[in-house]
Each structure stands twice: as structure tokens, then as C-alpha cells.
TORKOL-4160 file (C-alpha; in steps of 0.2 Angstrom, whole numbers, padded with zeros to 4 digits, m for minus):
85
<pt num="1" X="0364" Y="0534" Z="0848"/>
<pt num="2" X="0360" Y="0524" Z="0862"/>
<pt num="3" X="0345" Y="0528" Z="0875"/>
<pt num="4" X="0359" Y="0534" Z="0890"/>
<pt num="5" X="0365" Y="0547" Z="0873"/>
<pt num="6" X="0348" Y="0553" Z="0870"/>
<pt num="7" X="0342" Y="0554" Z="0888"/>
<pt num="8" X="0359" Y="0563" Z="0895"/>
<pt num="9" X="0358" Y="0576" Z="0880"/>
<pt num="10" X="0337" Y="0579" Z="0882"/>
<pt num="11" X="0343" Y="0582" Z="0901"/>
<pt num="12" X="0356" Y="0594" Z="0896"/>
<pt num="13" X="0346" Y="0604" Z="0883"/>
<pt num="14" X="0333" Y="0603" Z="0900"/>
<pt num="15" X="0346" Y="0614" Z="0910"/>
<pt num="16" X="0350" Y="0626" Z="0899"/>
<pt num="17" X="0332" Y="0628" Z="0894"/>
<pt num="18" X="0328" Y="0631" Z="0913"/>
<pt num="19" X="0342" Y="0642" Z="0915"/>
<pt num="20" X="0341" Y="0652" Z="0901"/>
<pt num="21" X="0322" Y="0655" Z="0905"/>
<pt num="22" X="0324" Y="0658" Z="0921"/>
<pt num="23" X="0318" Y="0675" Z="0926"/>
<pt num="24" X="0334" Y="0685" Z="0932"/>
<pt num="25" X="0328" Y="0687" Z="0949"/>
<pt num="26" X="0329" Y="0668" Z="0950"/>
<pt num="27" X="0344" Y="0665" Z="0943"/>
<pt num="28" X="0358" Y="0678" Z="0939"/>
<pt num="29" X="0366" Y="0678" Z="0922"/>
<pt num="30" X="0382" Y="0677" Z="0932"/>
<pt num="31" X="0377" Y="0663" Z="0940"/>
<pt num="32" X="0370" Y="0652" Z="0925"/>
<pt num="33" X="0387" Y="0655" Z="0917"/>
<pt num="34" X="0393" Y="0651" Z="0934"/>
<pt num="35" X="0385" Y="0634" Z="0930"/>
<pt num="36" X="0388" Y="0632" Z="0912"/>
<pt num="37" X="0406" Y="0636" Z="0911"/>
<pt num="38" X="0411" Y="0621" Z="0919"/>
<pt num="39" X="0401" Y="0610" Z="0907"/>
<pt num="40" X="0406" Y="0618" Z="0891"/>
<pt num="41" X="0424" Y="0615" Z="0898"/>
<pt num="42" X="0422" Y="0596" Z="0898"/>
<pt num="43" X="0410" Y="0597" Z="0881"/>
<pt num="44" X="0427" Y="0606" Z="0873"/>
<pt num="45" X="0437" Y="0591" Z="0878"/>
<pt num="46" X="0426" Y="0579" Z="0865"/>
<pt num="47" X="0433" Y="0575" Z="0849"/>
<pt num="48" X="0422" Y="0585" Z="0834"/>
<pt num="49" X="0413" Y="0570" Z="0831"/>
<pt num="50" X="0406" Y="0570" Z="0848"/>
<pt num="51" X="0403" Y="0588" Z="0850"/>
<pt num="52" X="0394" Y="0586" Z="0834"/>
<pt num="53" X="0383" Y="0571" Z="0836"/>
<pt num="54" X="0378" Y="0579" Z="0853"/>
<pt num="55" X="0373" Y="0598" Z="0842"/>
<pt num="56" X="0361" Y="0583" Z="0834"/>
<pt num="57" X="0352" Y="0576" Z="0848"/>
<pt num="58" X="0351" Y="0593" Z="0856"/>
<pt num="59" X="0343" Y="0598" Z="0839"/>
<pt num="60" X="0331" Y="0582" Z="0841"/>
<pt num="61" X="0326" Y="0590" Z="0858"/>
<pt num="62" X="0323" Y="0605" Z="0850"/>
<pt num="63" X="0311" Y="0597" Z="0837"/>
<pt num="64" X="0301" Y="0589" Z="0850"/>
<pt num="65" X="0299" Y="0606" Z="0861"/>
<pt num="66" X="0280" Y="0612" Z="0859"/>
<pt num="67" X="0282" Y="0629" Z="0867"/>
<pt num="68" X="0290" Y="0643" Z="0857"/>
<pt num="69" X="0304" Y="0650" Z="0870"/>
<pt num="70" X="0309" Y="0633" Z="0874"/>
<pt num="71" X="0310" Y="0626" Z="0857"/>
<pt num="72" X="0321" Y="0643" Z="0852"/>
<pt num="73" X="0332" Y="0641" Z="0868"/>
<pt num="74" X="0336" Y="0622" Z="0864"/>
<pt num="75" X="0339" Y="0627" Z="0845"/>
<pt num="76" X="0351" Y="0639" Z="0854"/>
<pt num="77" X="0359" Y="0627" Z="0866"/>
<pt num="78" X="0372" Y="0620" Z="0854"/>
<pt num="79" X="0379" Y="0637" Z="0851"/>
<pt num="80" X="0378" Y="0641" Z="0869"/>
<pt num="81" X="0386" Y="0626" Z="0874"/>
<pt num="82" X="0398" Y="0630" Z="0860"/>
<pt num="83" X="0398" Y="0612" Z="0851"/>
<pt num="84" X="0395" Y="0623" Z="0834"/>
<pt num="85" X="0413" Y="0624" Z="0825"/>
């Protein structure tokens, strides 16, 4: 994967991390589906290949993420952006 690959999947693990951590006063569940539908929209569009070799970078992310909550959120973030098949 090229750097613009990595960096644009580490900055979409970053927003769903910060969504999904959120406190719920800050962010409404409504409203961060709101946000991700959109996205996992467009991400449905790429061929399996490409939904999948994104599920790997996210999972890279992941295994970089010190912090408990954010590393499970990131492991989650393929699921939630529904790249998983």
C-alpha cells in the first residue's frame, strides 16, 4: 500500500475512533450514524479486494493503538464500516 493508502485509512480509523468514543452528550448515536452512513455507502462501492486490503490497514492501525478503548474501537472499525464479508 502506498503512504496516501495508509495515511487516509489511519485517518478514517481516527474518526471512527473519535466518534465512537465520544461521550453521547457530544455526539449523539444518531448523529455518528449520521456521519458514517454516507462513508460506508461509498466504501460498499469498492470491489472485495479493496474493502479487504482496507479491513488490513485498519487492522494495522489497530496494532499500533496503545490505549485499550481505542485499540478495541479500531479492531471494530472494519465491522462497523462494514468491509468484513
Amino acid at each position: 500500500m502506498t503512504p496516501l493508502e495508509r495515511t487516509l485509512a489511519r485517518a478514517l480509523t481516527e474518526i471512527v475512533i473519535r466518534l465512537d468514543l465520544s461521550d453521547d452528550d457530544a455526539i449523539t448515536p444518531e448523529a455518528t450514524m449520521e456521519v458514517l452512513e454516507p462513508v460506508i455507502a461509498l466504501l460498499q462501492d469498492l470491489p472485495e479486494q479493496d474493502r479487504k486490503a482496507l479491513a488490513d490497514l485498519i487492522n494495522q492501525c489497530a496494532q499500533e493503538e496503545t490505549d485499550p478503548d481505542r485499540r478495541l474501537t479500531a479492531w471494530e472499525a472494519p465491522e462497523t464500516l462494514d468491509l468484513l464479508l
